[in-house]
ROVODO-545989 format. One line per field, with one value per residue: x, y, z of N, C-alpha, C, O in turn. Coordinates in nm, 2 decimals. Atoms other than C-alpha are relative to their C-alpha. Layout:
n.xx [X,...]
n.yy [Y,...]
n.zz [Z,...]
ca.xx [X,...]
ca.yy [Y,...]
ca.zz [Z,...]
c.xx [X,...]
c.yy [Y,...]
c.zz [Z,...]
o.xx [X,...]
o.yy [Y,...]
o.zz [Z,...]
END
This chain:
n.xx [0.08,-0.07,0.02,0.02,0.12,0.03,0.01,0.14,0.02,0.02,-0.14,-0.11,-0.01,-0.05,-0.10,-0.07,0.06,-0.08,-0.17,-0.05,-0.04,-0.10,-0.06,-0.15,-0.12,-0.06,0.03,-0.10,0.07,-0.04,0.08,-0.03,0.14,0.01,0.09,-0.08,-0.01,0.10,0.03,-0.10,-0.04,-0.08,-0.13,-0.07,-0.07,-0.14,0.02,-0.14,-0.17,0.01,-0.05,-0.11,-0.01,0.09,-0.05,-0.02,0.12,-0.04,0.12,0.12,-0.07,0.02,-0.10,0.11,-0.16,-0.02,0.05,0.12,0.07,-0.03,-0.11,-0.08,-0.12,-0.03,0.08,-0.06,0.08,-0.11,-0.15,-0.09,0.07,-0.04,-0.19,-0.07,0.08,-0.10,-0.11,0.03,0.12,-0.09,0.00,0.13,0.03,-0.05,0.07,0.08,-0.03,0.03,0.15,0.07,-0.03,0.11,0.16,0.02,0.00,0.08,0.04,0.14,0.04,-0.06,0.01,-0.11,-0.08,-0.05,-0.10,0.01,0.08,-0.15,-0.11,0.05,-0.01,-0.16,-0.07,0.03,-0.09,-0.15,-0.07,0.05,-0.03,0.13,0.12,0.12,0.09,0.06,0.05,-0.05,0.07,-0.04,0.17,0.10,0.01,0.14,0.01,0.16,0.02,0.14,0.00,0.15,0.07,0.06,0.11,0.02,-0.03,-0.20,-0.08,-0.12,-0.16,-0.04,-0.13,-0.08,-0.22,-0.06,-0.14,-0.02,-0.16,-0.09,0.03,0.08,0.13,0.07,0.14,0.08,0.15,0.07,0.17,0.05,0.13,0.05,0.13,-0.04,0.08,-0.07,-0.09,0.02]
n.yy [-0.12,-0.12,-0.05,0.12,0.03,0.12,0.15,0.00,0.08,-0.06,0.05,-0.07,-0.15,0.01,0.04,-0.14,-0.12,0.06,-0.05,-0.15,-0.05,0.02,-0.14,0.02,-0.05,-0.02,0.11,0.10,0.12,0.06,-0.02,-0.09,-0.13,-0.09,0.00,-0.02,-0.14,-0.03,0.02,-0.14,-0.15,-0.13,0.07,-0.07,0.15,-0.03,0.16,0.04,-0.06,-0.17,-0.01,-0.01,-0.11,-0.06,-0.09,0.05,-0.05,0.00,0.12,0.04,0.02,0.11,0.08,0.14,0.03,0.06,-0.09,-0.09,0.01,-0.12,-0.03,0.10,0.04,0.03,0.09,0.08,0.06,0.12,0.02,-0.14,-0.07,0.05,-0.01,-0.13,-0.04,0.00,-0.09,-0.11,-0.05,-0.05,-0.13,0.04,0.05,-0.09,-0.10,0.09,-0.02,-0.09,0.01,0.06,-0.05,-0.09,0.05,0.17,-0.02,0.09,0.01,0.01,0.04,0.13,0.16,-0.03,0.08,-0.07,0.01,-0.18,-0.01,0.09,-0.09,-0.16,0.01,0.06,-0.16,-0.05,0.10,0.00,-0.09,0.00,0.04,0.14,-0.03,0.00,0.06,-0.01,0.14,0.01,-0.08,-0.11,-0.03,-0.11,-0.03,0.07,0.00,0.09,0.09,0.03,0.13,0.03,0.18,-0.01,-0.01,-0.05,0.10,-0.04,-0.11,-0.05,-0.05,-0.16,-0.02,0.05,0.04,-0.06,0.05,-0.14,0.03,0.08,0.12,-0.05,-0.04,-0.15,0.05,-0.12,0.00,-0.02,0.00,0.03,-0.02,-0.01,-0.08,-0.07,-0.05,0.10,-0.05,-0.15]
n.zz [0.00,-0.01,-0.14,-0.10,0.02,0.11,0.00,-0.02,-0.11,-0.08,-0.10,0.03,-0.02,-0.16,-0.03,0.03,-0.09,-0.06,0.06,0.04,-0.14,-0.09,0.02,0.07,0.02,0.18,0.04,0.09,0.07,0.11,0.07,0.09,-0.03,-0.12,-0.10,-0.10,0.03,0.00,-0.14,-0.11,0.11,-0.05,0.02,0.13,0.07,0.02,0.07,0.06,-0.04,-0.01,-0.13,-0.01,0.04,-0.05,-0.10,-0.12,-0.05,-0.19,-0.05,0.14,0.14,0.05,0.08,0.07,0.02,0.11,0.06,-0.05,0.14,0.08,0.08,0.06,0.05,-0.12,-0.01,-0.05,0.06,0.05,-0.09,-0.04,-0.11,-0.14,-0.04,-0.01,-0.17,-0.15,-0.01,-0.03,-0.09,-0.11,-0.05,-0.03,-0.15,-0.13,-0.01,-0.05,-0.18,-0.09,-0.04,-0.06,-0.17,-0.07,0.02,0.08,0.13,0.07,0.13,0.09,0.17,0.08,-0.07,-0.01,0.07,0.08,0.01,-0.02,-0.16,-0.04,0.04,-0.12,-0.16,-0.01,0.00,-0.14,-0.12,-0.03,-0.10,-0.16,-0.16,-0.06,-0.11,0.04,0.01,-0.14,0.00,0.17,0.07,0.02,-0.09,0.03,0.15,0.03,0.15,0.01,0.10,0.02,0.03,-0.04,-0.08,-0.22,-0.05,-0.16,-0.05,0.04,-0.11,0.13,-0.07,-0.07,0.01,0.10,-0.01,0.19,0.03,0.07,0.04,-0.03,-0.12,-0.16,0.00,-0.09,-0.05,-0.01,-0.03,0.06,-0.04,0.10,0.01,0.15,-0.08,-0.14,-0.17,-0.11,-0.09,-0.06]
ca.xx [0.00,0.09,-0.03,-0.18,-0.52,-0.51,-0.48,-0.86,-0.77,-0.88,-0.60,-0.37,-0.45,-0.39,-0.11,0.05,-0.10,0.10,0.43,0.42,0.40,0.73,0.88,1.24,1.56,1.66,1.54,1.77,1.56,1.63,1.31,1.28,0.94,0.85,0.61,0.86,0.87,0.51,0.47,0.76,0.72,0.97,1.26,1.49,1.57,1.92,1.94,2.20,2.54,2.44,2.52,2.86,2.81,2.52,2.52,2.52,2.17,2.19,1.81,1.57,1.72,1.59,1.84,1.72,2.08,1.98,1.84,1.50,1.26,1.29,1.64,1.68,2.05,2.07,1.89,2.04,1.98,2.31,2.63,2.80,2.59,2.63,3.04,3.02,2.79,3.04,3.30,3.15,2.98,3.24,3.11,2.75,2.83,3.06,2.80,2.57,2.77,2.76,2.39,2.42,2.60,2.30,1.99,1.83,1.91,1.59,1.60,1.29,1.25,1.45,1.54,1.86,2.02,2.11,2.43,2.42,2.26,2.54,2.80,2.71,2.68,2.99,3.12,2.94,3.05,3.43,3.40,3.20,3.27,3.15,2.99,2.74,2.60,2.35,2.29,2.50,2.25,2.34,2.03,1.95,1.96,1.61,1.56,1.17,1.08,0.73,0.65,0.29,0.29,0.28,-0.02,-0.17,-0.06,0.34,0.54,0.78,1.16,1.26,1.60,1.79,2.17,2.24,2.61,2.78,3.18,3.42,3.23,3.11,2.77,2.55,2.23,2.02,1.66,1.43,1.04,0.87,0.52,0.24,0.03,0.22,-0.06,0.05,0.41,0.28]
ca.yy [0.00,0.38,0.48,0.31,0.40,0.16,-0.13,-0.25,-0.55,-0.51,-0.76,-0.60,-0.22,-0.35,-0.52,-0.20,0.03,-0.21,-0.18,0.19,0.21,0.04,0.36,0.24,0.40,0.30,-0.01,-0.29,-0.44,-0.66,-0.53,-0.35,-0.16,0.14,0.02,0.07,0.44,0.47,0.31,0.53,0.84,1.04,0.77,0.89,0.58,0.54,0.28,0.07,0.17,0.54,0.49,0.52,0.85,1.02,1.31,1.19,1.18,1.16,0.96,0.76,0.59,0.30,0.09,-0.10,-0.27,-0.45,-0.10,0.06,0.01,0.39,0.38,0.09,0.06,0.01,-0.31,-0.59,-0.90,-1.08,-1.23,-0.90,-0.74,-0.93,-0.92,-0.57,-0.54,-0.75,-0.54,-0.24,-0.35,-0.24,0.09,-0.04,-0.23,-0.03,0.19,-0.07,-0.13,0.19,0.18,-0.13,-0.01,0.25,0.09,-0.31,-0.36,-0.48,-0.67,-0.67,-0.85,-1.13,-1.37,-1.39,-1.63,-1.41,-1.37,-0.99,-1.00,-1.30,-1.09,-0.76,-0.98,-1.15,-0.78,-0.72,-1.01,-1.00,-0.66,-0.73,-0.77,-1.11,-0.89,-0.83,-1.12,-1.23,-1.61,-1.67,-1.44,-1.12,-0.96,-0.64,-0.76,-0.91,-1.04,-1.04,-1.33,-1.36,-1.70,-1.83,-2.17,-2.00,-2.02,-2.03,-2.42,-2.32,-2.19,-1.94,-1.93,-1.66,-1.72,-1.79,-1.97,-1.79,-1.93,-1.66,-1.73,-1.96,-2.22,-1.97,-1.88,-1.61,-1.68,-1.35,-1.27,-1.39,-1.30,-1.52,-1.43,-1.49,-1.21,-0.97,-0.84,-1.17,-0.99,-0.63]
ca.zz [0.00,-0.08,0.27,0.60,0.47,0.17,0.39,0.46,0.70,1.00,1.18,0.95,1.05,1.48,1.40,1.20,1.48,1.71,1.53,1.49,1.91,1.97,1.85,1.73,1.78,1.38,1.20,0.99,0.69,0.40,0.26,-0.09,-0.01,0.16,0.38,0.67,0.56,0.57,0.94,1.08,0.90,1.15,1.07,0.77,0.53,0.44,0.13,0.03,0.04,0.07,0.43,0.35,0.15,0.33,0.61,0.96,1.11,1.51,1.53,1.34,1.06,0.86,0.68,0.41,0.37,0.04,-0.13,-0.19,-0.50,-0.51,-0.66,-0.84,-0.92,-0.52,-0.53,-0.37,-0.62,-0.79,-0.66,-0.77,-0.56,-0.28,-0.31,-0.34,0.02,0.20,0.07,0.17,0.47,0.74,0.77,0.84,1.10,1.31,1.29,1.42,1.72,1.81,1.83,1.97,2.29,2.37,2.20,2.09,1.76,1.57,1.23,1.03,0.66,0.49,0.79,0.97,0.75,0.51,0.42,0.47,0.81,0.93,0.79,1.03,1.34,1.30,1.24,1.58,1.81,1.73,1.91,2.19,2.56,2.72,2.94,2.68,2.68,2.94,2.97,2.59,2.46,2.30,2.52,2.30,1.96,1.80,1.48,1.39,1.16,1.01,0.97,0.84,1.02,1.38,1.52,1.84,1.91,1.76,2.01,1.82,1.92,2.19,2.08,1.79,1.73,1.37,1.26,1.15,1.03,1.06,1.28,1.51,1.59,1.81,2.02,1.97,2.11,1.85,1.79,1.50,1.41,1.12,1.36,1.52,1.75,1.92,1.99,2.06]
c.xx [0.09,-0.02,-0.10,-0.19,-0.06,-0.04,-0.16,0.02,0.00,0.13,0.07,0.05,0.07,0.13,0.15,-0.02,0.15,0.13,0.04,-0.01,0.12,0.10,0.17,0.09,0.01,-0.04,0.08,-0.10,0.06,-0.10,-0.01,-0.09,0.02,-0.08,0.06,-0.04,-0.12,-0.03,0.07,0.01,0.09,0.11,0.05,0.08,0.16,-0.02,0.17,0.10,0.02,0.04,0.15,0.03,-0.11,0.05,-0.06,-0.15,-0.03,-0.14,-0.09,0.02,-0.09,0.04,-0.05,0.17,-0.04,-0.10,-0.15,-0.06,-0.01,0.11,0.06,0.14,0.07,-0.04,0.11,-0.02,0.12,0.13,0.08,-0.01,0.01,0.11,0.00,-0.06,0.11,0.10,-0.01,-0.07,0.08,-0.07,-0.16,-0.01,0.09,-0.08,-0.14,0.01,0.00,-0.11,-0.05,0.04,-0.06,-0.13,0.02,0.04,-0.13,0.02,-0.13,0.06,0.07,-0.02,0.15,0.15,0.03,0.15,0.05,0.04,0.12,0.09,0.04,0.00,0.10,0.08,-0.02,0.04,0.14,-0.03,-0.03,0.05,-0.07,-0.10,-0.13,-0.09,-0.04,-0.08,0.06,-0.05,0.04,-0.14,-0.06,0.06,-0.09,0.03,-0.17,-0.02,-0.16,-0.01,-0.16,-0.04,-0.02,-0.10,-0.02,0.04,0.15,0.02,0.14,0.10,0.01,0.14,0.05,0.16,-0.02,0.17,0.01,0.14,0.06,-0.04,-0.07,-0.18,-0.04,-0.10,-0.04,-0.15,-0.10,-0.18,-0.03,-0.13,-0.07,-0.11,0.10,-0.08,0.02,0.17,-0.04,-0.08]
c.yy [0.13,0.08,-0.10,0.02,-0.06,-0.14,-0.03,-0.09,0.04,-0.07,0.08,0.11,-0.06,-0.05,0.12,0.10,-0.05,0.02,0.14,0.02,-0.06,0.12,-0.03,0.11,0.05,-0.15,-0.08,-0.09,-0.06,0.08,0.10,0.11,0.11,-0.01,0.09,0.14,0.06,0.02,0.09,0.10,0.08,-0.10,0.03,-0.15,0.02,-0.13,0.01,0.06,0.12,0.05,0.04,0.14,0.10,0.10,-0.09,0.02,-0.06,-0.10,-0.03,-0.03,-0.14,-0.04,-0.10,-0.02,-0.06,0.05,-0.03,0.01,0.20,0.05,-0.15,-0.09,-0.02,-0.14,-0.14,-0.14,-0.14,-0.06,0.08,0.07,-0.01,-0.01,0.11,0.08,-0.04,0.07,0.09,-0.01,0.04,0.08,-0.03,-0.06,0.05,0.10,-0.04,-0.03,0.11,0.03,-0.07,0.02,0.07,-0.07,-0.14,0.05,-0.12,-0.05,-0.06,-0.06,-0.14,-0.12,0.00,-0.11,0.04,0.04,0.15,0.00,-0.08,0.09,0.12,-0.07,-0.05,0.12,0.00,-0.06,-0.03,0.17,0.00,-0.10,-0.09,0.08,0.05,-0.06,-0.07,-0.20,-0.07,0.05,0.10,0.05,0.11,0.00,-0.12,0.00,-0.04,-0.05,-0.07,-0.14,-0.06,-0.12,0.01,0.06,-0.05,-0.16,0.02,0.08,0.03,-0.01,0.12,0.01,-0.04,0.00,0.03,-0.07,0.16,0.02,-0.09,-0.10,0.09,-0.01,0.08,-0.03,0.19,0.00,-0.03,0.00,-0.04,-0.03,-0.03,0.14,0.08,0.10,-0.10,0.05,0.08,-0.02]
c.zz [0.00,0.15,0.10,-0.04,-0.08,0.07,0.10,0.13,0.12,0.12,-0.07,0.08,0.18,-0.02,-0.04,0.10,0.12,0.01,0.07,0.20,0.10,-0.02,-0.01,0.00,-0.18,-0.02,-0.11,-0.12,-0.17,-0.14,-0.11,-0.01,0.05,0.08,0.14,0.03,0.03,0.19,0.09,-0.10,0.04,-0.03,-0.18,-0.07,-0.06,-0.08,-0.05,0.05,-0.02,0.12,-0.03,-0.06,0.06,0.13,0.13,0.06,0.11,0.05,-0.08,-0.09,-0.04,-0.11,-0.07,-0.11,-0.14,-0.09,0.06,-0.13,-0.04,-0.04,-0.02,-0.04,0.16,0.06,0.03,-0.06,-0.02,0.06,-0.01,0.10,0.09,0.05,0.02,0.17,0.07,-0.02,0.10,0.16,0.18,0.10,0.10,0.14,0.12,-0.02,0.10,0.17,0.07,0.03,0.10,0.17,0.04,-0.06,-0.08,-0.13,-0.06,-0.12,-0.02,-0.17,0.01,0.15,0.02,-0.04,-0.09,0.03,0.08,0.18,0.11,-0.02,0.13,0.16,0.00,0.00,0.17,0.08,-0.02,0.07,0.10,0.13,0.05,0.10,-0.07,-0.03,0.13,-0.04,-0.15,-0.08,-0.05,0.05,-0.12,-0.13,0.00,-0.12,0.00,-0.15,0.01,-0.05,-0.01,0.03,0.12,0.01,0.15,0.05,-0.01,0.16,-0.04,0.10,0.10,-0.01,-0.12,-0.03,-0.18,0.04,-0.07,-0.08,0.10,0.12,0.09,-0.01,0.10,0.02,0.05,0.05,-0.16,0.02,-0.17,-0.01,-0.12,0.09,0.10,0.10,0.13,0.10,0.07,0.13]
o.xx [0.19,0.06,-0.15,-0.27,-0.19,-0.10,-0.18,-0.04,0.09,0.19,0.11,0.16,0.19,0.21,0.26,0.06,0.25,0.20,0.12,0.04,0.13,0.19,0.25,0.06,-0.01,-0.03,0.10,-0.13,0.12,-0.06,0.02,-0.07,0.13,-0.11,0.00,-0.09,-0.12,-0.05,0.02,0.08,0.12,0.21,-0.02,0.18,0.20,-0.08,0.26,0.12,0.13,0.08,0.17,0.14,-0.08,0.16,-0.15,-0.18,-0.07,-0.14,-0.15,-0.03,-0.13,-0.01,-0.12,0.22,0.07,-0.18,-0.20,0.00,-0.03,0.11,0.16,0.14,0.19,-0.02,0.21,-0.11,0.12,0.17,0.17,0.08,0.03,0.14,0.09,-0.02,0.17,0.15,0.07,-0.12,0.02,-0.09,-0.19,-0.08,0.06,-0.02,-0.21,-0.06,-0.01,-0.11,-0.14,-0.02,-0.02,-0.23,0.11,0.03,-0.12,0.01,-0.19,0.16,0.05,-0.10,0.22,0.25,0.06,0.18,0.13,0.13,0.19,0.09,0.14,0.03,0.16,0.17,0.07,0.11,0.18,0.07,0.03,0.08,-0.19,-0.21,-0.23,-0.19,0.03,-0.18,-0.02,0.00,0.13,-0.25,-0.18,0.13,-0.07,0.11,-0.23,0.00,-0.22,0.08,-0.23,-0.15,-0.07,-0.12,0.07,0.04,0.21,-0.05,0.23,0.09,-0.05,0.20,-0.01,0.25,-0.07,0.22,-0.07,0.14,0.04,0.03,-0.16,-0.26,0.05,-0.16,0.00,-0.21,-0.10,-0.25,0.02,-0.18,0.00,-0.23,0.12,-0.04,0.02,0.20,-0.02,-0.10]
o.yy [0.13,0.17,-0.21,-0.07,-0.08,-0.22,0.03,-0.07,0.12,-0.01,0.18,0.11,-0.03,-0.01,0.14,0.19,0.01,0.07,0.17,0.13,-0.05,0.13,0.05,0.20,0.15,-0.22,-0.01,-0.21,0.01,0.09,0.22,0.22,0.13,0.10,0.19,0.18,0.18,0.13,0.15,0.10,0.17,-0.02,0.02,-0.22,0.13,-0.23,0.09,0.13,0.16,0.16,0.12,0.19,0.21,0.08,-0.17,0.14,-0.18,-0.17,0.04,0.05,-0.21,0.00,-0.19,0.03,-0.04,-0.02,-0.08,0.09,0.25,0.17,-0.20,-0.21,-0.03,-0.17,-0.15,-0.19,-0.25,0.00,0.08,0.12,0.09,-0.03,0.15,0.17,0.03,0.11,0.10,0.08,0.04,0.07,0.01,-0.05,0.02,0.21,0.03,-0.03,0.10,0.11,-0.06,-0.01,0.10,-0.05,-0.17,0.17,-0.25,0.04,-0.16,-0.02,-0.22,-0.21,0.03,-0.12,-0.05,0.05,0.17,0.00,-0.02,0.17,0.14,0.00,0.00,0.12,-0.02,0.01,-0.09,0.20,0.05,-0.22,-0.09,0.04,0.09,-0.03,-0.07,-0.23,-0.15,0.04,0.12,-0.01,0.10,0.10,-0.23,0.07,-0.14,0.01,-0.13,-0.17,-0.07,-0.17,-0.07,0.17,-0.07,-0.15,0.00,0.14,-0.04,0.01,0.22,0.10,-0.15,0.08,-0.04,-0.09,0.24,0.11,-0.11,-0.12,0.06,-0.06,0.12,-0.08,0.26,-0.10,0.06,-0.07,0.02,-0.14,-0.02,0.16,0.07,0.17,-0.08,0.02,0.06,0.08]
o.zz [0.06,0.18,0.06,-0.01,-0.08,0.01,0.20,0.24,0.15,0.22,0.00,0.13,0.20,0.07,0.02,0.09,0.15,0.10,0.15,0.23,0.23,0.06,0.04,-0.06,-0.25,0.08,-0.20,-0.11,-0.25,-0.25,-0.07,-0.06,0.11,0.13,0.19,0.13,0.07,0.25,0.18,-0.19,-0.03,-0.03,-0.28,-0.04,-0.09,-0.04,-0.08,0.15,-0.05,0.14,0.05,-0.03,0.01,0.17,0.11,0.07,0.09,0.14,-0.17,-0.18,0.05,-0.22,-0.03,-0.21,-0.20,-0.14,0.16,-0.21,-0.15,-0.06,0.02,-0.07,0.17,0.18,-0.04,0.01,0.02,0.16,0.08,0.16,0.16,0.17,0.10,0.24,0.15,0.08,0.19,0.23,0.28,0.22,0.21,0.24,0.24,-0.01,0.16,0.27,0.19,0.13,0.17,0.27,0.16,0.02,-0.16,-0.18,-0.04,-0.19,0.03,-0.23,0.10,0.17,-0.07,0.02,-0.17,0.15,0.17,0.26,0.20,0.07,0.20,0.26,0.10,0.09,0.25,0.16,0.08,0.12,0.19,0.14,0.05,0.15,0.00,-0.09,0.22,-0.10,-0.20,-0.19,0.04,0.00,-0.13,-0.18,0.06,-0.19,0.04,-0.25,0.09,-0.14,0.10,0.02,0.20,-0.03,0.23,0.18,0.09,0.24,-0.06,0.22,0.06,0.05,-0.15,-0.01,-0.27,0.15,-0.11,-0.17,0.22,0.22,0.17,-0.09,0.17,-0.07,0.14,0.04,-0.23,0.09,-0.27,0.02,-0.22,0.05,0.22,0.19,0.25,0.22,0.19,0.20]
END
């Protein structure tokens, strides 16, 4: 939809109303839409590898690390594509950690088995202090994963072991919904 008044469903609208009252720092998504943009209107999108050339903006960002259908040639798609992210993706994620030492880091869209997404936490956990994690957990980073087989008998993950390089792996908070009025 071009705005939240297009969307007729009525779970839909609660479950968007929902969203839009966790009020996010800055958001991480795979996704190529603008919905995002719609739901947080005060958050400033940063696409693609614009992060690396863009001016500095102190709150409210939403990263849509594998572009943004409104600049096509940003589009995150082929295996060039994808060599030229990890190349590039340094900046992204020391930028990440610094968010993530004052606020959760949420990811929204793709699924945290993306290459991308791996990539950035593996960035993130070679710099961090054991004392940031709390039970093997990294406590204040979420990955939310829509999933349409959870239903009210499922009982979704509250954690997820992503691998991430070289053997390792990372147990993050996760929340996996087909209904997020069920998270909110």
């Amino acid at each position: 939809p071009r705005s939240l008044e297009e969307v007729q469903n009525k779970a839909m609208k609660a479950e968007i109303e929902l969203l839009r009252r966790i009020r996010p720092h800055s958001v991480i998504t795979t996704n190529f839409d603008r919905f995002l943009e719609i739901i947080f209107p005060d958050l400033t999108p940063i696409v693609g590898q614009s992060i690396l050339h863009g001016t500095q903006v102190l709150f409210g960002e939403i990263f849509k690390i594998h572009g943004c259908i409104s600049d096509p040639n940003s589009l995150v798609f082929t295996k060039r594509d994808y060599d030229e992210f990890a190349r590039k993706k340094q900046y992204l994620s020391a930028k990440l950690l610094t968010y993530f030492s004052e606020h959760p880091l949420l990811f929204i869209g793709y699924s945290a088995t993306d290459p991308n997404i791996r990539a950035i936490l593996s960035d993130i956990n070679e710099c961090l202090p054991t004392s940031s994690f709390t039970g093997g957990v990294i406590s204040n980073i979420y990955v939310l994963e829509w999933r349409p087989d959870v239903n009210e008998s499922y009982i979704p993950a509250h954690e997820k072991l992503i691998e991430i390089a070289d053997g390792r792996s990372i147990r993050v908070r996760a929340v996996e919904t087909s209904n997020f009025s069920w998270v909110f």
